[in-house]
RONUTI-969205 format. One record per residue (C-alpha): chain; x, y, z. Coordinates in steps of 0.05 Angstrom, whole numbers. Example, Ala and Ser with C-alpha at 12.3 -4.5 7.8 and 13.67 -1.06 7.14 Angstrom:
2
+-------+--------+--------+--------+
! chain !   east !  north !     up !
+-------+--------+--------+--------+
!     A !    246 !    -90 !    156 !
!     A !    273 !    -21 !    143 !
+-------+--------+--------+--------+
//
This chain:
214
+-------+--------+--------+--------+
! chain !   east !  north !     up !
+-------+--------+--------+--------+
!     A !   2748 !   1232 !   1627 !
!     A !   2692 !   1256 !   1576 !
!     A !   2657 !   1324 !   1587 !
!     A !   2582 !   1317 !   1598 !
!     A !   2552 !   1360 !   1546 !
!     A !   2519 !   1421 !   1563 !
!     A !   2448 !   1420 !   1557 !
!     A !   2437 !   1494 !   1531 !
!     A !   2489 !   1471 !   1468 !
!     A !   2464 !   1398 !   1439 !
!     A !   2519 !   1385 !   1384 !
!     A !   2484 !   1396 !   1313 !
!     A !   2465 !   1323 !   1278 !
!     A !   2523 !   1299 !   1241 !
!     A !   2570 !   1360 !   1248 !
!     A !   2594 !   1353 !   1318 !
!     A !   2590 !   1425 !   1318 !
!     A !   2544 !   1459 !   1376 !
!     A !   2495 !   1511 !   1370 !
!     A !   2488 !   1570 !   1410 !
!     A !   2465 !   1570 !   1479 !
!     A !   2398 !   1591 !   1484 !
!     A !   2383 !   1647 !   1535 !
!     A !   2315 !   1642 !   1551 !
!     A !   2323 !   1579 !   1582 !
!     A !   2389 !   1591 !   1619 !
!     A !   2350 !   1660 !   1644 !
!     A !   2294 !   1613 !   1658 !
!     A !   2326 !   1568 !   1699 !
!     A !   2374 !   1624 !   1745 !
!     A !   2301 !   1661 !   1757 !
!     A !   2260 !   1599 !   1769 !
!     A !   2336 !   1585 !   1826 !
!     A !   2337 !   1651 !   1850 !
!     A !   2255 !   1651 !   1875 !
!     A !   2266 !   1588 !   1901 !
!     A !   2325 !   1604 !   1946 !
!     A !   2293 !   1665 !   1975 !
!     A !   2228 !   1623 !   1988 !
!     A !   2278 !   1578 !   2028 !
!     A !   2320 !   1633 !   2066 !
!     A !   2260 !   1671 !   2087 !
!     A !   2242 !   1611 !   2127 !
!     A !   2305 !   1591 !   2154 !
!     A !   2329 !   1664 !   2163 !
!     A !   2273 !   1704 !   2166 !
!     A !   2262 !   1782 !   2125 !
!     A !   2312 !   1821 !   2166 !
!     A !   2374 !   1774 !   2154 !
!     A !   2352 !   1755 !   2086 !
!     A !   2405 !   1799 !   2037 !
!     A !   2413 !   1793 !   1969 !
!     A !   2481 !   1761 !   1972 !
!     A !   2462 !   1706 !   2001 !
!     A !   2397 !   1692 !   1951 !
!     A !   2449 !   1694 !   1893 !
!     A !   2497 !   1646 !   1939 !
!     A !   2438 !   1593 !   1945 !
!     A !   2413 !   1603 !   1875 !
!     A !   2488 !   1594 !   1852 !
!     A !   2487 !   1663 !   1808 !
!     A !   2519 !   1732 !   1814 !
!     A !   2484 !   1792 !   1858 !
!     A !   2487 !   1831 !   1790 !
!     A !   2445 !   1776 !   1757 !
!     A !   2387 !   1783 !   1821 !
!     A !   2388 !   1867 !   1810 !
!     A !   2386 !   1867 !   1736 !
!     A !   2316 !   1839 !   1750 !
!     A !   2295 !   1856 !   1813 !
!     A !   2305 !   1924 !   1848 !
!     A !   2306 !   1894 !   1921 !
!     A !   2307 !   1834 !   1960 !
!     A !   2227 !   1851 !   1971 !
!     A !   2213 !   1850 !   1906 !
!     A !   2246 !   1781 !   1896 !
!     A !   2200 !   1750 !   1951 !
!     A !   2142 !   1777 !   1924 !
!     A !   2151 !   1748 !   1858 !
!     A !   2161 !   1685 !   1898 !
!     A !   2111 !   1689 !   1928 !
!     A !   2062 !   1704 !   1881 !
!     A !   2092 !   1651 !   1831 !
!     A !   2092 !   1599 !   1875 !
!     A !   2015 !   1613 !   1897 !
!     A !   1980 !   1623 !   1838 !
!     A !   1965 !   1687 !   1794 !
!     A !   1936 !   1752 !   1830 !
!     A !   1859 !   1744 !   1826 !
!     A !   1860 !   1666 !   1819 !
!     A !   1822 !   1666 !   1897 !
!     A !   1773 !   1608 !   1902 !
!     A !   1701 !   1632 !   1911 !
!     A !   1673 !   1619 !   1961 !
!     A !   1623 !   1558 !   1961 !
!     A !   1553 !   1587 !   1969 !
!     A !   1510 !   1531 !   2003 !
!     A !   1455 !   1572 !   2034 !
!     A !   1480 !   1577 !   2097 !
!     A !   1525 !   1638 !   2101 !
!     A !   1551 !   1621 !   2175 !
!     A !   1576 !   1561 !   2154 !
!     A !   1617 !   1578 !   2085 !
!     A !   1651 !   1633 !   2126 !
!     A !   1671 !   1590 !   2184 !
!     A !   1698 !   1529 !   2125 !
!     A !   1727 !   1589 !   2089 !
!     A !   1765 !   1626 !   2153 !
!     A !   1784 !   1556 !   2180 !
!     A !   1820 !   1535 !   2118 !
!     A !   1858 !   1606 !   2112 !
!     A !   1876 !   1594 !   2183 !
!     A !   1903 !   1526 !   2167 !
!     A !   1944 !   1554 !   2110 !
!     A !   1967 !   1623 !   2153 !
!     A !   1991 !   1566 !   2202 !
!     A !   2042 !   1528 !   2156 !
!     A !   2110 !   1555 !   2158 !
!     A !   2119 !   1549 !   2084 !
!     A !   2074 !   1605 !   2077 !
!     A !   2068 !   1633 !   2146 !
!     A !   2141 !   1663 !   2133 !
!     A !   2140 !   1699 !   2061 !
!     A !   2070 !   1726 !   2073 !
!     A !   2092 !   1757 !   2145 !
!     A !   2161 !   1776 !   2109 !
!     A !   2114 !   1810 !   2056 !
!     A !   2063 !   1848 !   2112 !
!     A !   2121 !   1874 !   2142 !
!     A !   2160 !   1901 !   2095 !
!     A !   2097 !   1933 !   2061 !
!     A !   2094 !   1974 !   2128 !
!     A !   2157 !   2009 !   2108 !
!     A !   2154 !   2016 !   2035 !
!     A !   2081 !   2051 !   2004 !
!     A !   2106 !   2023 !   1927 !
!     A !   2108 !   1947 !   1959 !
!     A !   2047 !   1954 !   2001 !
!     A !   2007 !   1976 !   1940 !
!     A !   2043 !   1917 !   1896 !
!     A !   2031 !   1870 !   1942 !
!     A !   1953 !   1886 !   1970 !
!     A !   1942 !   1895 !   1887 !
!     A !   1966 !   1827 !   1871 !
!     A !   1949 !   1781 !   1939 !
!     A !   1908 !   1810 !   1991 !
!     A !   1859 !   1856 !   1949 !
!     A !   1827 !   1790 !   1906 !
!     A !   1820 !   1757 !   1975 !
!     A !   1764 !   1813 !   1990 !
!     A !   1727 !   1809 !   1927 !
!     A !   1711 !   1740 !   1945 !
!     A !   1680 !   1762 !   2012 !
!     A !   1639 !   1817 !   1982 !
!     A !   1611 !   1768 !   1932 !
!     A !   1583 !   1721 !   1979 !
!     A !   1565 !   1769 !   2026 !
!     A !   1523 !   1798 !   1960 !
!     A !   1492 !   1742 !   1950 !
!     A !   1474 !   1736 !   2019 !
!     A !   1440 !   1801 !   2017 !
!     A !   1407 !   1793 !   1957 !
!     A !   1378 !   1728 !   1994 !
!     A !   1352 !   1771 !   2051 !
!     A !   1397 !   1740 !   2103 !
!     A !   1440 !   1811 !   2112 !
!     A !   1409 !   1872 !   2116 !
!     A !   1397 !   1923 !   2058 !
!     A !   1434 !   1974 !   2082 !
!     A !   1506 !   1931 !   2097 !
!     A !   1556 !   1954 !   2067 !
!     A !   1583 !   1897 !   2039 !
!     A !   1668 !   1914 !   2034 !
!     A !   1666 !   1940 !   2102 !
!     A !   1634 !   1875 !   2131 !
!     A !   1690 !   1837 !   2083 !
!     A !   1736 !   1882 !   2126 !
!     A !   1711 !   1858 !   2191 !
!     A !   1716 !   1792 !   2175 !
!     A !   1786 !   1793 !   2167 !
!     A !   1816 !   1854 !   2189 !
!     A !   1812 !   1819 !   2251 !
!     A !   1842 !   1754 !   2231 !
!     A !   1903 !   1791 !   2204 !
!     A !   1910 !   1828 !   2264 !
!     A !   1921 !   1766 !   2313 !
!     A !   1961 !   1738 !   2248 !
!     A !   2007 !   1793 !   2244 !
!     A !   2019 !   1804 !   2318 !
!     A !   2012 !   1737 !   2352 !
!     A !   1961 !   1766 !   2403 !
!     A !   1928 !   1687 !   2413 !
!     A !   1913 !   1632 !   2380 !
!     A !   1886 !   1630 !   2304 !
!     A !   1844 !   1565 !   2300 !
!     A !   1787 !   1551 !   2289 !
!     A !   1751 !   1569 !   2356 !
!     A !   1776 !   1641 !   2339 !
!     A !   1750 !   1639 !   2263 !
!     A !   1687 !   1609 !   2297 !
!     A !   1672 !   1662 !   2349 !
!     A !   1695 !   1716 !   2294 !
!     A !   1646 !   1701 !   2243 !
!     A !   1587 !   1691 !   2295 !
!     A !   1603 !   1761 !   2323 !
!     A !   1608 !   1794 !   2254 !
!     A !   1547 !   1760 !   2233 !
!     A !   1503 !   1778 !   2294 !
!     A !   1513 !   1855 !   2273 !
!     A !   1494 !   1849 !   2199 !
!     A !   1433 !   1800 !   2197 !
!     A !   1366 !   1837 !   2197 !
!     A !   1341 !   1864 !   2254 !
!     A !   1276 !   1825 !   2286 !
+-------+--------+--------+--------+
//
């Protein structure tokens, strides 16, 4: 029976002979496997049985390969994370159509949508929790995911201000906060429901402090 060729060592044209295999891609391809698998275990397994041996086992490399990279089995998941949704900063504004209300309930319904689907649901919490435990990932990961998702509050809630439909004196990262500090609480601990009658009644409340007085 013939040997299927290896695709990292095409023979050379007319020689038979077969050039080097290229690293970049075979590095490529065991990094692009090893986020992959840890995407996977994290949701069949959850963070506290998710080891490093058993990334490598899925992703069909050594251990050694997964800590020449990465210094922990957090640090894998957050570069799976990340990779897989989007580069840090790349946070949709949110659409500005006059009526403030109303962009913050489409925005807070879609992000409960998304916090809702196990796909993500799983890394993310995986992520939150860990952070708890380790000040170096909790900086990583509110630097690259969670810290652009403010920005994007604070800029419509600018531009709200400037319209005259907040008050002067808001200040404008600590009404981002409320907005969802809140949300990431009943996330994070499971105390209810997050749909959209809780995004609702958040942003009504939150609103009902910051809109000009009279």
């Amino acid at each position: 029976m013939s040997q299927r060729p290896d695709p990292d060592q095409p023979p050379a044209s007319g020689t038979g002979a077969r050039r080097p295999p290229d690293p970049s891609r075979r590095n490529a391809r065991s990094r692009a496997a090893i986020l992959g698998a840890s995407l996977q275990l994290v949701g069949e397994v959850g963070y506290a049985r998710l080891t490093i041996e058993a990334i490598a086992a899925r992703a069909g490399v050594g251990k050694q390969t997964i800590y020449r990279w990465w210094p922990s089995k957090a640090a894998v998941l957050l570069d799976a994370f990340t990779e897989n949704g989007g580069e840090p900063g790349a946070e949709p504004a949110i659409p500005d159509t006059g009526d403030l209300a109303a962009d913050l309930r489409a925005v807070l319904r879609a992000t409960a949508d998304e916090f809702s689907d196990p796909a993500f649901e799983a890394p993310y919490r995986a992520l939150a929790i860990a952070g708890a435990q380790d000040a170096d990932l909790s900086r990583e990961f509110d630097a690259r995911l969670a810290g652009g998702g403010i920005e994007v509050y604070i800029t419509r809630l600018r531009a709200a201000r400037d319209a005259g439909q907040l008050r002067e004196d808001v200040d404008l990262r600590l009404a981002a906060e409320m907005l969802t500090g809140p949300f990431f609480q009943r996330w994070l601990a499971r105390r209810g429901p997050l749909d959209h009658d809780f995004t609702d009644a958040l942003v009504d409340t939150v609103l009902a402090g910051l809109r000009p007085r009279g």
